[in-house]
C-alpha positions as a Markdown table, in Angstrom:
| # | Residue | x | y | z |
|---|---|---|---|---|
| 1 | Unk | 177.1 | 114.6 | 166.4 |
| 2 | Unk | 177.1 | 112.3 | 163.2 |
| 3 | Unk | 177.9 | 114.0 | 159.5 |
| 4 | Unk | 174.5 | 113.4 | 158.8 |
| 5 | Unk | 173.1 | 115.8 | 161.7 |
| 6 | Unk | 176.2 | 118.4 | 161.3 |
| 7 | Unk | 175.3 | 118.6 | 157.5 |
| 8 | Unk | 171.5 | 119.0 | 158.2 |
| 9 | Unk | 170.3 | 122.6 | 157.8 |
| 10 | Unk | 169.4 | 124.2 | 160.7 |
| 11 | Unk | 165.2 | 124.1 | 161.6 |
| 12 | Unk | 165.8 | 128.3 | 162.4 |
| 13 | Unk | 165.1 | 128.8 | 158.4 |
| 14 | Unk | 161.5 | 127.4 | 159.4 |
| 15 | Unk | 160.5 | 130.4 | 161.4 |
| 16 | Unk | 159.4 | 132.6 | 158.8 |
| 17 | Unk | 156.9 | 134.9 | 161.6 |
| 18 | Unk | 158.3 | 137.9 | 162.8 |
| 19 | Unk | 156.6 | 137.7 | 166.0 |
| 20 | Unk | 154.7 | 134.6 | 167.5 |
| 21 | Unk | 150.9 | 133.6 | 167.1 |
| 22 | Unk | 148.7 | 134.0 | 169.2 |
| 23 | Unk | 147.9 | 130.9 | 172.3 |
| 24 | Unk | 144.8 | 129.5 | 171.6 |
| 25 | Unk | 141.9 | 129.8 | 174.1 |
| 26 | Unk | 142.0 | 127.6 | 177.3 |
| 27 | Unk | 138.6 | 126.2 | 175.8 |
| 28 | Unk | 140.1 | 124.6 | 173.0 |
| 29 | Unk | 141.8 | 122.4 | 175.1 |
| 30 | Unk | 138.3 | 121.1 | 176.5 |
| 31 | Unk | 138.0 | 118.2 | 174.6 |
| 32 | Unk | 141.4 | 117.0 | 174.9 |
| 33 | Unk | 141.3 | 117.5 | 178.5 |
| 34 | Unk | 137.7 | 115.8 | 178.7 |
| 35 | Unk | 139.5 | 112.5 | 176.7 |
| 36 | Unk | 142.2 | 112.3 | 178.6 |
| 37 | Unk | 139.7 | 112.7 | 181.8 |
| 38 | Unk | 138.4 | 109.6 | 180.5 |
| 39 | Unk | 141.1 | 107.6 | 180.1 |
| 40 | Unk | 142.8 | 107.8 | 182.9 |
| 41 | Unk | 139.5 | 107.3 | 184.9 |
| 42 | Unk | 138.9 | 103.8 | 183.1 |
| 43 | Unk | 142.6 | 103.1 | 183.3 |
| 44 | Unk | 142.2 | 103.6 | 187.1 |
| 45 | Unk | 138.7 | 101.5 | 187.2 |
| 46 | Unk | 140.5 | 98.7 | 185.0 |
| 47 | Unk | 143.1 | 98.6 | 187.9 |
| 48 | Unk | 141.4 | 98.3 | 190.7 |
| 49 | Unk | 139.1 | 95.8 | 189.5 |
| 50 | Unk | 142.1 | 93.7 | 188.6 |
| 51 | Unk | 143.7 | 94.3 | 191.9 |
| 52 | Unk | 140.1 | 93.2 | 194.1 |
| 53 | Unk | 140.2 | 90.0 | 191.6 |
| 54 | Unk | 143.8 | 89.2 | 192.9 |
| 55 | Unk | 145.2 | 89.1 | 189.3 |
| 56 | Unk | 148.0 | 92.0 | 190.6 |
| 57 | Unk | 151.2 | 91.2 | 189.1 |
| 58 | Unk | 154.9 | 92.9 | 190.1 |
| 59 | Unk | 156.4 | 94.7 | 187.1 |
| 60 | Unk | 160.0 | 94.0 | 186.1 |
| 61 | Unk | 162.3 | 96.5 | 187.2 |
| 62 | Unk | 163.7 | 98.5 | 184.5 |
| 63 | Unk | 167.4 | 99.5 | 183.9 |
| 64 | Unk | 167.5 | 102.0 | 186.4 |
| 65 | Unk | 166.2 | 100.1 | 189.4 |
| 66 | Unk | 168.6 | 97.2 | 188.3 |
| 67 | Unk | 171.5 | 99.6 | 188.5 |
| 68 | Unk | 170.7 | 100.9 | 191.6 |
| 69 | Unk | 170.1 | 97.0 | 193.3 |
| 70 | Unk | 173.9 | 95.9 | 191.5 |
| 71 | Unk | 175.5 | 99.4 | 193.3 |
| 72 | Unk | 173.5 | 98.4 | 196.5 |
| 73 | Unk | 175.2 | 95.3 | 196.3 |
| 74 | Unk | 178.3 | 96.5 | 195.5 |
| 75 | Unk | 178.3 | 98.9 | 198.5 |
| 76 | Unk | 177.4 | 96.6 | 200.9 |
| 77 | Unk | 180.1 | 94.0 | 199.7 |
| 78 | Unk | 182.8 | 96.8 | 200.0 |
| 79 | Unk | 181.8 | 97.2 | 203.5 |
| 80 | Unk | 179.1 | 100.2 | 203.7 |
| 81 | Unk | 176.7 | 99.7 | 206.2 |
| 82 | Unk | 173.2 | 99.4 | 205.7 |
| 83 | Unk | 170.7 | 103.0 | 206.2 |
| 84 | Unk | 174.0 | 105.3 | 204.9 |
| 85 | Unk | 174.2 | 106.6 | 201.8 |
């Protein structure tokens, strides 16, 4: 850790409660769940509409998937044969 983060108080001194809250109801998280309901159905909708059009693009592949095509490559240039692990 940095001098910053070992000088920095400890967040402990926040918890001033002896014991913890209550949960809130399941029914307050109605709305939220309702919202995000929502959005994932029109993210869904958006998609498939784009994909019946044709207009699908491949994403990039991110770090990790680029890692694990190099080691592929490294493997199989140092002799392991393809389908082991």
């Amino acid at each position: 850790m940095g001098a910053r983060v070992n000088a920095a108080n400890h967040l402990g001194v926040l918890l001033t409660r002896t014991s913890p809250r209550p949960a809130p109801p399941v029914t307050a998280f109605e709305p939220l769940v309702a919202s995000l309901a929502a959005w994932r159905a029109e993210a869904l909708r958006s998609s498939l509409m784009l994909q019946a059009a044709g207009e699908v693009s491949h994403p990039e592949p991110n770090d990790l998937q680029e890692g694990v095509k190099r080691a592929r490559r490294r493997l199989r240039a140092q002799g392991l044969p393809e389908g082991q692990p």
